[in-house]
C-alpha positions as CSV (number, residue, x, y, z in Angstrom):
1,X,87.6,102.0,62.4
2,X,90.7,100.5,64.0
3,X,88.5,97.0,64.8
4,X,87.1,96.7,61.4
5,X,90.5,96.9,60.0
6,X,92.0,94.1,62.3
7,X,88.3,92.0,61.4
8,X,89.1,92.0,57.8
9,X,92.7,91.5,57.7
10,X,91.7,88.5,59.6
11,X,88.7,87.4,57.4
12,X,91.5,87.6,55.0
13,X,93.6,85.2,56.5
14,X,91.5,83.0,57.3
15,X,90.3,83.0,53.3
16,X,94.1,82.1,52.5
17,X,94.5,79.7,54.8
18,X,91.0,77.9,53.3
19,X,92.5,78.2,50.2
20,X,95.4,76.7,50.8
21,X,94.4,73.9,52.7
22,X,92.1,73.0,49.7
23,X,94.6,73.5,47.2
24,X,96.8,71.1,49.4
25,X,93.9,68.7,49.3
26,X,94.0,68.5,45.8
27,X,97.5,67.7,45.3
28,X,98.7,64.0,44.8
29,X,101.1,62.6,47.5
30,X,100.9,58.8,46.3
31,X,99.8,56.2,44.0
32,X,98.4,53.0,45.0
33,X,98.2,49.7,42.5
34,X,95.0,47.5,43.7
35,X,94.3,44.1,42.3
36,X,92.1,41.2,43.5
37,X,94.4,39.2,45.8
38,X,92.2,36.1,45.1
39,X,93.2,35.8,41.7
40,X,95.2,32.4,40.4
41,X,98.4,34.0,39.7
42,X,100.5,32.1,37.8
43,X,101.7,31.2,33.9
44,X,99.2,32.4,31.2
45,X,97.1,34.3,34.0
46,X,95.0,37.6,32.8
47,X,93.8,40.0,35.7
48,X,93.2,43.4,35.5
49,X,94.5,46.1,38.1
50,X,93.8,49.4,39.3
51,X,95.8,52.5,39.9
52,X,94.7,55.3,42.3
53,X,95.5,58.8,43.3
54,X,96.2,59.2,46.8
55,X,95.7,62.4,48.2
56,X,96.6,64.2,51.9
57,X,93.3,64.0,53.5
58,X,93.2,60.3,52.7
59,X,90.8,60.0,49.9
60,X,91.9,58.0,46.6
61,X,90.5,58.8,42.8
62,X,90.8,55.7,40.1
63,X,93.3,56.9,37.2
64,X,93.6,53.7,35.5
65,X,93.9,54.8,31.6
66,X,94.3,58.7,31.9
67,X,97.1,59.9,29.7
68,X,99.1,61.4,32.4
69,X,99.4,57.7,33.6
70,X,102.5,55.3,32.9
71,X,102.5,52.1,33.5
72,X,105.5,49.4,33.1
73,X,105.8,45.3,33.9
74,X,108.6,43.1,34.2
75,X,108.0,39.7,34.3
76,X,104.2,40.2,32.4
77,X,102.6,42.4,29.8
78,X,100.4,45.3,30.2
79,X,97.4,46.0,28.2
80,X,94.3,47.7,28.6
81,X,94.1,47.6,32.1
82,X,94.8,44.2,32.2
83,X,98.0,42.4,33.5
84,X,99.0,39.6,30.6
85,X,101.3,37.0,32.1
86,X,103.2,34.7,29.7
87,X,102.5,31.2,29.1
88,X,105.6,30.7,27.6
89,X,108.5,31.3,29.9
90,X,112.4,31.3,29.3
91,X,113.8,30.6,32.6
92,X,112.6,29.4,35.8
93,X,113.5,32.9,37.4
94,X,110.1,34.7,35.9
95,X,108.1,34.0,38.9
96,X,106.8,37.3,39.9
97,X,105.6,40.6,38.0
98,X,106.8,44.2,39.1
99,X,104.6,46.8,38.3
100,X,105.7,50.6,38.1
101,X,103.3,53.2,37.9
102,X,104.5,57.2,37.6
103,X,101.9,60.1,37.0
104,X,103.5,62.8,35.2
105,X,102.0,66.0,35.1
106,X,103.5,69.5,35.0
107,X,104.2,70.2,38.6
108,X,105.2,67.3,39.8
109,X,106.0,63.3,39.0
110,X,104.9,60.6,41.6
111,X,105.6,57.2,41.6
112,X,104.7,53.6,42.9
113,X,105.4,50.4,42.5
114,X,104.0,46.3,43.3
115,X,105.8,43.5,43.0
116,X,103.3,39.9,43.1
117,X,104.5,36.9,43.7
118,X,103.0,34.0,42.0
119,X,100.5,32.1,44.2
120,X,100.4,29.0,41.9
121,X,97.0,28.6,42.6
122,X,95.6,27.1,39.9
123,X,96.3,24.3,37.5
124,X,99.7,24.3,35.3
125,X,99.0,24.5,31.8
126,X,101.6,23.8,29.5
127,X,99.6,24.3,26.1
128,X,101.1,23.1,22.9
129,X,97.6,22.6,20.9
130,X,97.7,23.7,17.1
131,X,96.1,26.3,15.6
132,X,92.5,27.1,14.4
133,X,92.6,27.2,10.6
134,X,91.6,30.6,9.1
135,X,87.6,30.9,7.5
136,X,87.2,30.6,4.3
137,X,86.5,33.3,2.3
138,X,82.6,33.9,1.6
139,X,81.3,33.9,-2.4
140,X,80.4,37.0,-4.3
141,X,76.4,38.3,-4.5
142,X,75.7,38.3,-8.1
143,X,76.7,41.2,-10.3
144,X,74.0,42.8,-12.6
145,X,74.1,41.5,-16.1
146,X,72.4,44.0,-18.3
147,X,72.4,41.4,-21.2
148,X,70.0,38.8,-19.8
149,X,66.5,38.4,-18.1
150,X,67.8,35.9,-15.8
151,X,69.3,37.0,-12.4
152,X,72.9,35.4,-11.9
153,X,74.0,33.7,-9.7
154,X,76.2,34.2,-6.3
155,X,79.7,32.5,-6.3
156,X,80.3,29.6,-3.9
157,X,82.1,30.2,-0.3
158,X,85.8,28.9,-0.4
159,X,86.7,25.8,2.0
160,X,87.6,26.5,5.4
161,X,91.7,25.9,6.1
162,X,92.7,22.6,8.0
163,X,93.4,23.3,11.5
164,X,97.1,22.7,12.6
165,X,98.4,19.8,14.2
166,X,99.6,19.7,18.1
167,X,103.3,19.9,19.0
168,X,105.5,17.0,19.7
169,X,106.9,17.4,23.8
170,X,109.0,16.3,25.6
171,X,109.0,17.1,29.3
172,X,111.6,16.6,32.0
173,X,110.2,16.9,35.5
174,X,112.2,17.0,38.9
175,X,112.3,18.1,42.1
176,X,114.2,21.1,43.6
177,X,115.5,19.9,46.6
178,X,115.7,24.0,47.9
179,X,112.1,24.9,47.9
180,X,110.2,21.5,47.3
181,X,108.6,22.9,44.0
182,X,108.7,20.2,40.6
183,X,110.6,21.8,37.6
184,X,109.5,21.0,33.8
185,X,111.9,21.4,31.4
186,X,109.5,21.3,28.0
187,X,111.1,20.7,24.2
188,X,109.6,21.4,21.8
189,X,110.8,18.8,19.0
190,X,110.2,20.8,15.9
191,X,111.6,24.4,17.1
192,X,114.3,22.5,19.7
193,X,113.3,25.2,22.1
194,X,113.0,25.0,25.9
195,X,110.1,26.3,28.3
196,X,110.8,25.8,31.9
197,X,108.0,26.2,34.4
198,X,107.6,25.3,38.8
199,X,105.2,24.0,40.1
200,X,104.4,23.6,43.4
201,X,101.9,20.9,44.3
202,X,98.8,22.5,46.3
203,X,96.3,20.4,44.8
204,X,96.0,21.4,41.5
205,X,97.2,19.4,38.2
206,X,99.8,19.6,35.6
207,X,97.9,20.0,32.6
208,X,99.6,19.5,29.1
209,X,97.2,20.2,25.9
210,X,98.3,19.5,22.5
211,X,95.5,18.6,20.9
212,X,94.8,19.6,17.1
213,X,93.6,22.7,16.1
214,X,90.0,23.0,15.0
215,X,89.4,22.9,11.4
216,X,88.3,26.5,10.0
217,X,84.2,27.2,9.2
218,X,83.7,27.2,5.1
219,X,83.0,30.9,3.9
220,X,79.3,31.4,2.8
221,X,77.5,31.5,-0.4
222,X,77.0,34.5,-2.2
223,X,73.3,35.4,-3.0
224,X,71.7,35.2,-6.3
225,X,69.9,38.7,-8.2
226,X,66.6,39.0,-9.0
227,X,65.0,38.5,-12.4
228,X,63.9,41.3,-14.5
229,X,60.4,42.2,-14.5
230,X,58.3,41.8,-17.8
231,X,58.3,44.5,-19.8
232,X,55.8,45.2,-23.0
233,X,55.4,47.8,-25.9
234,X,53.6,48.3,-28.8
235,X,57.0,46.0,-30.9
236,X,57.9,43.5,-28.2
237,X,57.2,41.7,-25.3
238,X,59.9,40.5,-23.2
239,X,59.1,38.0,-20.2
240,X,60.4,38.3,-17.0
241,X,63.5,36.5,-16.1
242,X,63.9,33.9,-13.5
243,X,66.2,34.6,-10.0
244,X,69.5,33.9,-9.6
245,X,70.8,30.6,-7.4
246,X,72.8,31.3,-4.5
247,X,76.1,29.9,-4.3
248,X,77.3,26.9,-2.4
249,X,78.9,27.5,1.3
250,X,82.3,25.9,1.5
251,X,83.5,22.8,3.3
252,X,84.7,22.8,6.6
253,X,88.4,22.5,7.3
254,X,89.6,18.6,8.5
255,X,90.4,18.9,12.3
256,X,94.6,19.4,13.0
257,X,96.4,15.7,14.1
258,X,97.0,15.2,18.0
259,X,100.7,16.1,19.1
260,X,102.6,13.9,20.9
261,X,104.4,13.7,24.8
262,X,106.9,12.2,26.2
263,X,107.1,12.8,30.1
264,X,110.7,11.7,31.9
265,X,110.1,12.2,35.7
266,X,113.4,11.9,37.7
267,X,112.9,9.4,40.4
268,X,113.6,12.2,43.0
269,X,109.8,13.5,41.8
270,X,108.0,10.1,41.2
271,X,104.6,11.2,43.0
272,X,104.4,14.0,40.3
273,X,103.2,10.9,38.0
274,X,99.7,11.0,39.5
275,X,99.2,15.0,39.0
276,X,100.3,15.1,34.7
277,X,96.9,14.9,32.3
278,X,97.8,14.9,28.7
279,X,95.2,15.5,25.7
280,X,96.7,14.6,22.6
281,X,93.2,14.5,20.5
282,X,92.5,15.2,17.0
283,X,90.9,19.0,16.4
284,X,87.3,19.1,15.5
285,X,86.3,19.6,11.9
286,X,85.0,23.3,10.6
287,X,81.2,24.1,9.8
288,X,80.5,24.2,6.4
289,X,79.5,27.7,4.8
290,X,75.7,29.1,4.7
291,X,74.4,28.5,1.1
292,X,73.6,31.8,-0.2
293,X,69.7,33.2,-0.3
294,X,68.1,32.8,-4.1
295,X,67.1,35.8,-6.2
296,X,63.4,36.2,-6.8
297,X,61.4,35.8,-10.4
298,X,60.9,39.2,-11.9
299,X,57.0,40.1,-11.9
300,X,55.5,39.3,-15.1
301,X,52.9,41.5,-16.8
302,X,49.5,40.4,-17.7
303,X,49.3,37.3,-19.6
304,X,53.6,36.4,-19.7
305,X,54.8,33.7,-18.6
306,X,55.7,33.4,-15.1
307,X,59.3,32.8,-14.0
308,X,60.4,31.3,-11.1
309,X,62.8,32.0,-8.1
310,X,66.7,30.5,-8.1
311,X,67.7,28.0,-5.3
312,X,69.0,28.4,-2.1
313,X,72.4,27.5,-2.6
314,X,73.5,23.9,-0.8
315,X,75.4,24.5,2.4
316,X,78.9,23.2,2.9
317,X,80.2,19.9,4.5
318,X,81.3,19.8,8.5
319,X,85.0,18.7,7.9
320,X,86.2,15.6,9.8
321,X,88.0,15.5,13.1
322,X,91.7,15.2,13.1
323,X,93.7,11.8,14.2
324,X,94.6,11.6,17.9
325,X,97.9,11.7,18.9
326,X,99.8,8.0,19.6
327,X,100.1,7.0,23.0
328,X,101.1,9.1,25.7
329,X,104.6,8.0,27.2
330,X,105.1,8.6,31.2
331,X,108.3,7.1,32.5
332,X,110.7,7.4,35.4
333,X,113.9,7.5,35.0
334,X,117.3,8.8,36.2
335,X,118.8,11.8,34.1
336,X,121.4,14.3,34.8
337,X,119.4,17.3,35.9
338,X,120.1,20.4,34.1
């Protein structure tokens, strides 16, 4: 009796001790932040991270968008998973992105955090280009008119807006005798704001758009109704009435005007010359709107008249491309550097 006591007082134990080695299992003792090294890291990037749970015996569970989940950037933007780096710095000091991640649940908070270095490997964009202009609005179907036999007719699309025009640069470019990497100071004439981005030449270029913005599409053209069918009694005989015409798509916007540079390389940078493309062209022109579909000829009765079906309404004019920008300017000279 004595030696099944002392057997299940230590099946017992042993039962704890499983339990608590699985409960300890289950408990989070890190987080980890994974992202694909290979990625071009650098300004205007978009990559998308990973958090993970970390747990005692070594395995890891994904948590990337649970609620319990926090997640904060300096230096970038964080949004849907993804990792939003701005195209648009301030300073020349915004050159890597510190991530913070913290779980927060009720007993217990852990935390982690990454900090990545730009790699710079890709090309430097510096983009200026104007905007798209907005669609035009598409045209009305045709509203029942209990007055008349004849379907109406849908309302035209509205024109597409003109896109908007690229911005007029200039850039100063010099070297940083510290850490060998070319500075740009960019102005941009019409705000008299600054951008300031490094680059560091690993064989890629120093790409500066400001083309014209694409002109917007033309809305479509609202469809026509359909004719009333004949009808007949013993007083009258009404015939049936003919469709509606679809209404006219709108034009295409006119493409935005080219922007203009003006690139001052220091003499201390002159091979940087070789490594600046500029496009300055005009924006395409919109599409024109979809003419809207034609209403169909009522059905007549025996021995009425027979109507006939509306027109397809006449789609709308591409709109032109914009002007190119005048002539790039690229020169070396001495400046004071900032």
């Amino acid at each position: 009796m004595r030696q099944n006591t002392r057997l299940f007082t230590l099946f017992v134990s042993t039962l704890f001790a499983s339990c608590a080695a699985l409960n300890s299992n289950k408990k989070i003792t890190g987080l980890r932040i994974d992202y694909d090294t290979e990625t071009a890291i650098n300004y205007g990037a978009i990559f998308p991270i990973e958090v993970f749970a970390v747990y005692p015996n070594g395995k890891d569970r994904k948590i990337t968008g649970n609620d319990e989940l926090i997640v904060d950037i300096a230096g970038a933007v964080y949004e849907d998973g993804k990792v939003i780096v701005g195209a648009y710095p301030e300073s020349f000091g915004e050159n890597t992105i510190r991530i913070m991640a913290k779980r927060i649940s009720k007993s217990d908070t852990v935390m982690t955090e990454r900090i990545i270095p730009f790699n710079y490997a890709s090309d430097l964009t510096i983009l200026f280009y104007g905007s798209s202009g907005a669609r035009g609005a598409d045209g009305d179907d045709a509203g029942y008119i209990a007055l008349f036999r004849d379907g109406s007719s849908g309302s035209s699309g509205s024109d597409g807006a003109n896109g908007g025009s690229g911005s007029q640069l200039e850039l100063l470019c010099w070297r940083d005798e510290i850490d060998s990497s070319y500075k740009f100071q960019v102005k941009q004439l019409s705000t008299e704001k600054n951008y300031f981005y490094r680059y560091f030449d690993r064989g890629f270029l120093v790409v500066v758009n400001v083309n014209g913005g694409t002109g917007g599409m033309g809305g479509d053209g609202g469809d026509g109704r359909d004719g009333k069918s004949g009808t007949q009694t013993e007083k009258k005989s009404k015939d049936p009435g003919s469709g509606g015409n679809g209404g006219n798509g709108g034009n295409g916007g006119i493409g935005g005007s080219g922007g203009f540079v003006r690139v001052i390389i220091h003499p201390n940078a002159i091979e940087i010359a070789e490594k600046i493309v500029v496009y300055n062209d005009g924006g395409l022109g919109g599409t024109g709107g979809t003419g809207g579909s034609p209403g169909k000829a009522g059905t007549p009765l025996d021995g009425q008249a027979v109507a006939s079906d509306g027109y397809t309404g006449s789609s709308g004019s591409s709109g032109i491309q914009g002007q190119s920008g005048p002539e790039i300017v690229i020169k070396i000279e001495e400046f004071d550097i900032p």
